[in-house]
PyMOL commands that place a pseudoatom at each C-alpha (Angstrom):
pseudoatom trace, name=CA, resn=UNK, resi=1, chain=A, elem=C, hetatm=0, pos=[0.000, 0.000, 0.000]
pseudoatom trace, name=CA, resn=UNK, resi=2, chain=A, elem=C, hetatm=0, pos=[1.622, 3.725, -1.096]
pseudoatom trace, name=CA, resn=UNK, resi=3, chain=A, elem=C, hetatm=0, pos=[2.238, 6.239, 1.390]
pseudoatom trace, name=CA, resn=UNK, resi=4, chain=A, elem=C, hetatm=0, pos=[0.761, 9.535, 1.749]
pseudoatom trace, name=CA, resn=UNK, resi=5, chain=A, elem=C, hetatm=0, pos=[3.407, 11.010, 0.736]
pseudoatom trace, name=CA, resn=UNK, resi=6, chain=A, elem=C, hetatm=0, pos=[3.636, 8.921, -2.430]
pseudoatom trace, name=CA, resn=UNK, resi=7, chain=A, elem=C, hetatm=0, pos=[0.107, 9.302, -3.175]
pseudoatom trace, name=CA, resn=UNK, resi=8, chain=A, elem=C, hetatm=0, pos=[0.442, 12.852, -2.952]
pseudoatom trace, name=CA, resn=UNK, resi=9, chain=A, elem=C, hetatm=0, pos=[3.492, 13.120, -5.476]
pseudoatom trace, name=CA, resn=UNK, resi=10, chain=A, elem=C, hetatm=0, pos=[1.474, 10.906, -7.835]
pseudoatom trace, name=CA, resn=UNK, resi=11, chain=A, elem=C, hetatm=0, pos=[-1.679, 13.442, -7.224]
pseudoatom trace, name=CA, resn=UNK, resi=12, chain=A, elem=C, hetatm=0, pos=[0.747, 15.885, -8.335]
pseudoatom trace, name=CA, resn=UNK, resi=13, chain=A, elem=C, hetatm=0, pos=[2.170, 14.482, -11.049]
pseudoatom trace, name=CA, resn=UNK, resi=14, chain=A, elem=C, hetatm=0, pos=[-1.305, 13.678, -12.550]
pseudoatom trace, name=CA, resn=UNK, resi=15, chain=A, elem=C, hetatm=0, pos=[-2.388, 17.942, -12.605]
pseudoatom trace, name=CA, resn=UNK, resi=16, chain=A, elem=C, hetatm=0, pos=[0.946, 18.647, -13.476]
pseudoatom trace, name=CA, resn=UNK, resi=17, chain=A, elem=C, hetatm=0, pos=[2.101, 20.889, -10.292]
pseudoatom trace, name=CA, resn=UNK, resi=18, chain=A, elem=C, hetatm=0, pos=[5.522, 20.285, -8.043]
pseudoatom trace, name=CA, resn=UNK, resi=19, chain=A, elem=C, hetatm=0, pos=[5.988, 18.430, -5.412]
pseudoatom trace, name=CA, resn=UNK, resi=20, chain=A, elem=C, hetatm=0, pos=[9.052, 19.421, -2.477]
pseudoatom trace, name=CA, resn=UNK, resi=21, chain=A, elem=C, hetatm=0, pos=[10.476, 16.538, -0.347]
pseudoatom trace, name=CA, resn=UNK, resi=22, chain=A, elem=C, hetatm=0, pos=[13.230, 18.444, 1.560]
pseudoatom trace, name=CA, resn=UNK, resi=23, chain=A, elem=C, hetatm=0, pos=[14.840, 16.408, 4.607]
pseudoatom trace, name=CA, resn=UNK, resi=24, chain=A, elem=C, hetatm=0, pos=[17.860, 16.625, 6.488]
pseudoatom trace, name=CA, resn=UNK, resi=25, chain=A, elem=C, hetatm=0, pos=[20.616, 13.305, 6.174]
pseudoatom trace, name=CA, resn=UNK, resi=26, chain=A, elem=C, hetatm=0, pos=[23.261, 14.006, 8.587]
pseudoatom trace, name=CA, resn=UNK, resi=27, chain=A, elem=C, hetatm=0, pos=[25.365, 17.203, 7.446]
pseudoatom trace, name=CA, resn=UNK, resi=28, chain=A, elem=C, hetatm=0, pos=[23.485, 17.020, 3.361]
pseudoatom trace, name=CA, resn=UNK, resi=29, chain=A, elem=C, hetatm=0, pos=[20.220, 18.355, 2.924]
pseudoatom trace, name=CA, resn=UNK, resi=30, chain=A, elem=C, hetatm=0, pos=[18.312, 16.262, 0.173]
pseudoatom trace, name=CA, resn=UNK, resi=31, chain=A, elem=C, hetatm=0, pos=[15.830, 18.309, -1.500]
pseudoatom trace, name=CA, resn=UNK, resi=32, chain=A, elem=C, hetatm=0, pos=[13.431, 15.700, -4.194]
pseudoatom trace, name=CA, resn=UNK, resi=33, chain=A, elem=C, hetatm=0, pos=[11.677, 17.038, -6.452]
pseudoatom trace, name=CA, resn=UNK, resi=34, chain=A, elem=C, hetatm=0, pos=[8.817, 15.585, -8.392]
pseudoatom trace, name=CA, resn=UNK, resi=35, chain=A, elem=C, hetatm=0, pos=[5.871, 16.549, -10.895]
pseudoatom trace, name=CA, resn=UNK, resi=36, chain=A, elem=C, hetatm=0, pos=[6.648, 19.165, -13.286]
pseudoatom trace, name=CA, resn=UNK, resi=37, chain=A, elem=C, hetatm=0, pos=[8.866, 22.855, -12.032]
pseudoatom trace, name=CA, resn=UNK, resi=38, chain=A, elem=C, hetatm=0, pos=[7.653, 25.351, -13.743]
pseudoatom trace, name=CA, resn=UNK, resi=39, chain=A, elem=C, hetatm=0, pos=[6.497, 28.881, -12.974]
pseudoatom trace, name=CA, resn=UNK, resi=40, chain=A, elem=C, hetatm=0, pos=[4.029, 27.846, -10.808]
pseudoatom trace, name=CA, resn=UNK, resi=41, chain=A, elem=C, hetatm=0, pos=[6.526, 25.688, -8.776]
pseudoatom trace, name=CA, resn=UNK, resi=42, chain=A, elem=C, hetatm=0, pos=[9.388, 28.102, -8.633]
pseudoatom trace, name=CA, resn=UNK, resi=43, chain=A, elem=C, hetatm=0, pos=[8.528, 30.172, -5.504]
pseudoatom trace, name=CA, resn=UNK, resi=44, chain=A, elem=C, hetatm=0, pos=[8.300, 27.429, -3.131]
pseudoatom trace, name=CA, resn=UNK, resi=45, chain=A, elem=C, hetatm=0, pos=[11.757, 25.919, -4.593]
pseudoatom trace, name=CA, resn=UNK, resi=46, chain=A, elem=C, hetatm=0, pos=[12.878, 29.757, -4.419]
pseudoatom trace, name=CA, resn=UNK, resi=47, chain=A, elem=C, hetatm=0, pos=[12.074, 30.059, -0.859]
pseudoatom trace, name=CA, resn=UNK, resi=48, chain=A, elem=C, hetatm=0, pos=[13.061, 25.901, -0.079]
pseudoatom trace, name=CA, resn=UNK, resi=49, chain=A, elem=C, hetatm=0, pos=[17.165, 26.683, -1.386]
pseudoatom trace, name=CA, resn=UNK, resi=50, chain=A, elem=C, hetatm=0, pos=[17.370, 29.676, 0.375]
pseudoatom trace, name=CA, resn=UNK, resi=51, chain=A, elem=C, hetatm=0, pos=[16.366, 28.709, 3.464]
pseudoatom trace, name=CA, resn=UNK, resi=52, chain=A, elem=C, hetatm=0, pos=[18.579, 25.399, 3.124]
pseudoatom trace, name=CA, resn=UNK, resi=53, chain=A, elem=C, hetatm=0, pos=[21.299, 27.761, 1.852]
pseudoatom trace, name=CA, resn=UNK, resi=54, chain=A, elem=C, hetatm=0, pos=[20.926, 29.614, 5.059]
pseudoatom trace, name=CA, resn=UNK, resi=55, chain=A, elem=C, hetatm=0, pos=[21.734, 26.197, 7.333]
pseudoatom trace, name=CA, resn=UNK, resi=56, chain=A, elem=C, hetatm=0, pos=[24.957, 24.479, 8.247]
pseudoatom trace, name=CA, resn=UNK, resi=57, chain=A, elem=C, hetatm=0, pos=[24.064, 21.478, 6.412]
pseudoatom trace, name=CA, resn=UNK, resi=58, chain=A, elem=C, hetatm=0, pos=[27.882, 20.789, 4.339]
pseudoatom trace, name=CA, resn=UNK, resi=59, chain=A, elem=C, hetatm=0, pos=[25.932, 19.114, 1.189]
pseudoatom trace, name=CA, resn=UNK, resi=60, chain=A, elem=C, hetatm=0, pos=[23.033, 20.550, -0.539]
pseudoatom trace, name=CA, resn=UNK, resi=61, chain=A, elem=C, hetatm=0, pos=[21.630, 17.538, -3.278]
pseudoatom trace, name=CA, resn=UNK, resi=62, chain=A, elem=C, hetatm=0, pos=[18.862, 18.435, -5.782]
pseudoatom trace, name=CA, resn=UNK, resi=63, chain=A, elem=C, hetatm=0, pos=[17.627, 15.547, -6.472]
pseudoatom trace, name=CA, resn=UNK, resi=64, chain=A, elem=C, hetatm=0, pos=[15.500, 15.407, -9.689]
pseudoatom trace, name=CA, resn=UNK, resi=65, chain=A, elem=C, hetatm=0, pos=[15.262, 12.096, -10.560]
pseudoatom trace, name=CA, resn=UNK, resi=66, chain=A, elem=C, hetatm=0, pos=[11.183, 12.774, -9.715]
pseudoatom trace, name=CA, resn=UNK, resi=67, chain=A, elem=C, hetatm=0, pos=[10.435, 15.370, -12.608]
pseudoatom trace, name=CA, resn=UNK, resi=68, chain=A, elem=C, hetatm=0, pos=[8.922, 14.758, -15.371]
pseudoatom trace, name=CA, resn=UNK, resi=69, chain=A, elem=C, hetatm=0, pos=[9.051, 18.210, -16.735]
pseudoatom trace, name=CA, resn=UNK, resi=70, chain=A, elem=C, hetatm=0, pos=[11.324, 21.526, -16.314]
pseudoatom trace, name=CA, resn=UNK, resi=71, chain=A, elem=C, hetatm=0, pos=[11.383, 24.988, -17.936]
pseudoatom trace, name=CA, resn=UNK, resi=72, chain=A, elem=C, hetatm=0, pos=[13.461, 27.707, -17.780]
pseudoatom trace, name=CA, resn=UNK, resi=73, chain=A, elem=C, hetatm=0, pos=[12.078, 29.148, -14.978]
pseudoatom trace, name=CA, resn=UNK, resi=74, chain=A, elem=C, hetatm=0, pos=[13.863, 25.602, -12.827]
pseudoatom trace, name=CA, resn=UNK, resi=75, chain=A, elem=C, hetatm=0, pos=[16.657, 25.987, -14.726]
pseudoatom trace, name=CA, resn=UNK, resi=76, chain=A, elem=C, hetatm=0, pos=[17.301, 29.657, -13.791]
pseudoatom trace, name=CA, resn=UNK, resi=77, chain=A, elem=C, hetatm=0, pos=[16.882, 28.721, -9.894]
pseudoatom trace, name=CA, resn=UNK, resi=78, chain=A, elem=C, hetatm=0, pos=[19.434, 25.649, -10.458]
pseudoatom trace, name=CA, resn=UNK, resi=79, chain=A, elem=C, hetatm=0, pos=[21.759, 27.734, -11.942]
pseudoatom trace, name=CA, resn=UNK, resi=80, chain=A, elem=C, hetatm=0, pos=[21.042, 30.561, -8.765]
pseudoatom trace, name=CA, resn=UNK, resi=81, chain=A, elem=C, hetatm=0, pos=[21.888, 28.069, -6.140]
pseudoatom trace, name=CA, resn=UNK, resi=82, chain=A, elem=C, hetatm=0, pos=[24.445, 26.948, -8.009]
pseudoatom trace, name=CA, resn=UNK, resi=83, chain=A, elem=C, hetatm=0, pos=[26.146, 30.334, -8.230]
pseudoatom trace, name=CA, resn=UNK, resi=84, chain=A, elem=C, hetatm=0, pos=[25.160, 31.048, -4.594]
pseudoatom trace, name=CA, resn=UNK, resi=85, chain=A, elem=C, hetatm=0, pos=[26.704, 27.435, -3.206]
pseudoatom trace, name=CA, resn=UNK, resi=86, chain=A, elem=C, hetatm=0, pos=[30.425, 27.632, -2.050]
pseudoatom trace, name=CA, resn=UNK, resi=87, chain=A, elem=C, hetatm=0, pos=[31.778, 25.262, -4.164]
pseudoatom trace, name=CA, resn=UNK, resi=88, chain=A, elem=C, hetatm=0, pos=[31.424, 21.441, -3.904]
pseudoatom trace, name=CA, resn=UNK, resi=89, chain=A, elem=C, hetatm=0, pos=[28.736, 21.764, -1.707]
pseudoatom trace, name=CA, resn=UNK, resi=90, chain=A, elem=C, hetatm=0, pos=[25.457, 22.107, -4.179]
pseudoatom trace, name=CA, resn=UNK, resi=91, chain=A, elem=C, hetatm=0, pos=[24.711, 18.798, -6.422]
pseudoatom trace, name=CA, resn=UNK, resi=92, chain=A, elem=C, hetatm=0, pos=[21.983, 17.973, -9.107]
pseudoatom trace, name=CA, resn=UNK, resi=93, chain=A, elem=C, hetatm=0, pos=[21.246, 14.038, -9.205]
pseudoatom trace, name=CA, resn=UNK, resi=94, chain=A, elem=C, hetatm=0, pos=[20.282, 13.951, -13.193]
pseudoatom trace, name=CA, resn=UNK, resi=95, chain=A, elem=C, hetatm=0, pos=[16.548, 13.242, -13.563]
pseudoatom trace, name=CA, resn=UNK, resi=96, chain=A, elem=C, hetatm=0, pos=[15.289, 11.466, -15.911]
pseudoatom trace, name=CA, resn=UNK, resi=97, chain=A, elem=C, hetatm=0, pos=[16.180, 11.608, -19.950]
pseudoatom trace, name=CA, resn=UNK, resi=98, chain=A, elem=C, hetatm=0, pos=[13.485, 14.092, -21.244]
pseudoatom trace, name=CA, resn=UNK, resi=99, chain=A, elem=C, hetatm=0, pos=[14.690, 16.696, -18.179]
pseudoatom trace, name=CA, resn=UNK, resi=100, chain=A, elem=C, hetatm=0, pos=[18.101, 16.143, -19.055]
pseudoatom trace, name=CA, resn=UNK, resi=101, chain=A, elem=C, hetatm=0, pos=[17.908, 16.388, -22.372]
pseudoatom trace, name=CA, resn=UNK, resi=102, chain=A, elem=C, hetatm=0, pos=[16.865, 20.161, -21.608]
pseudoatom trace, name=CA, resn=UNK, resi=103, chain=A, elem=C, hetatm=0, pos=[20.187, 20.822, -20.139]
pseudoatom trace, name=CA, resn=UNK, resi=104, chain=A, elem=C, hetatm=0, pos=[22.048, 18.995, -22.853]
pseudoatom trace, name=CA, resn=UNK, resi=105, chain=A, elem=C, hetatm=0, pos=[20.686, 21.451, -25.444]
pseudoatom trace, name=CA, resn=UNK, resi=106, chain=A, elem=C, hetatm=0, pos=[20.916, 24.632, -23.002]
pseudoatom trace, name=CA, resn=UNK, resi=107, chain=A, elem=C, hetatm=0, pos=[24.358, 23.342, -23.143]
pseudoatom trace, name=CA, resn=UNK, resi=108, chain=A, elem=C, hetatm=0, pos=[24.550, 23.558, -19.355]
pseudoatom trace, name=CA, resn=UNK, resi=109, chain=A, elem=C, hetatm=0, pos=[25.998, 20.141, -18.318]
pseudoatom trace, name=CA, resn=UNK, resi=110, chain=A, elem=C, hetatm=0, pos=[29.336, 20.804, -17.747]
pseudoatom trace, name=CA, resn=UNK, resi=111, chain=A, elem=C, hetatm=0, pos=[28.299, 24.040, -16.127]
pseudoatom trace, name=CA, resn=UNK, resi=112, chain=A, elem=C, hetatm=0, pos=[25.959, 22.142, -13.359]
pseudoatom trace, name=CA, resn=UNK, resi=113, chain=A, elem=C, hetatm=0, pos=[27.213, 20.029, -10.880]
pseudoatom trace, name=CA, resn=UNK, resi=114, chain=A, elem=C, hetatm=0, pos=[25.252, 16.498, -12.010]
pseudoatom trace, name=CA, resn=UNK, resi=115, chain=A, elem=C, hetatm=0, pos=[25.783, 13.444, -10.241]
pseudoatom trace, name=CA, resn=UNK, resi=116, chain=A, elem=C, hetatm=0, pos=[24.178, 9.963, -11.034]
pseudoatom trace, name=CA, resn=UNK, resi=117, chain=A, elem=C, hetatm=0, pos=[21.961, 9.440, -8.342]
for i in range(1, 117): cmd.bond("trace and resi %d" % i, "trace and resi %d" % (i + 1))
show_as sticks, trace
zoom trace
């Protein structure tokens, strides 16, 4: 039987909105993301990597492995808290191909710091 929280993501993903999973592991903050980031999504991711930029947490991971959609509103706050992050400390676990694919033809995957989940 699912979860709440997993019926909830799968809610999500069905209309299409985002979905935050942030939680603390240790000294790296995971922060999961699922559904689609878009414009609608981006304040509450604004607000989420700010306020985990703001802790002592040594690791910061995106994890994206959970979207199914991302537009250059997402992309703009990865590349943010990328730019904000001292360095090492803010990963991006890849999500899956058609979300990748976006940063392969922004040409941004050497510039973001991906990591196979």
């Amino acid at each position: 039987m699912a979860s709440d929280d997993e019926t909830r993501a799968e809610r999500a993903r069905n209309m299409g909105s985002l979905v935050l999973r942030s939680r603390r592991e240790g000294d790296t903050h995971v922060i999961e993301l699922l559904g689609e980031l878009d414009i609608a999504g981006a304040p509450s991711l604004e607000e989420e990597f700010l306020s985990v930029d703001a802790s002592d947490a040594a690791e910061v991971v995106c994890d994206l492995r959970g979207l199914q959609f991302i537009d250059s509103t997402g992309i703009r706050l990865l590349l943010m808290a990328t730019d904000r992050s001292a360095p090492g400390r803010f990963r991006i676990i890849r999500g899956p191909q058609q979300v990748h694919r976006v940063f392969e033809i922004t040409d941004l995957v050497k510039r973001l710091p991906f990591a196979d989940g």
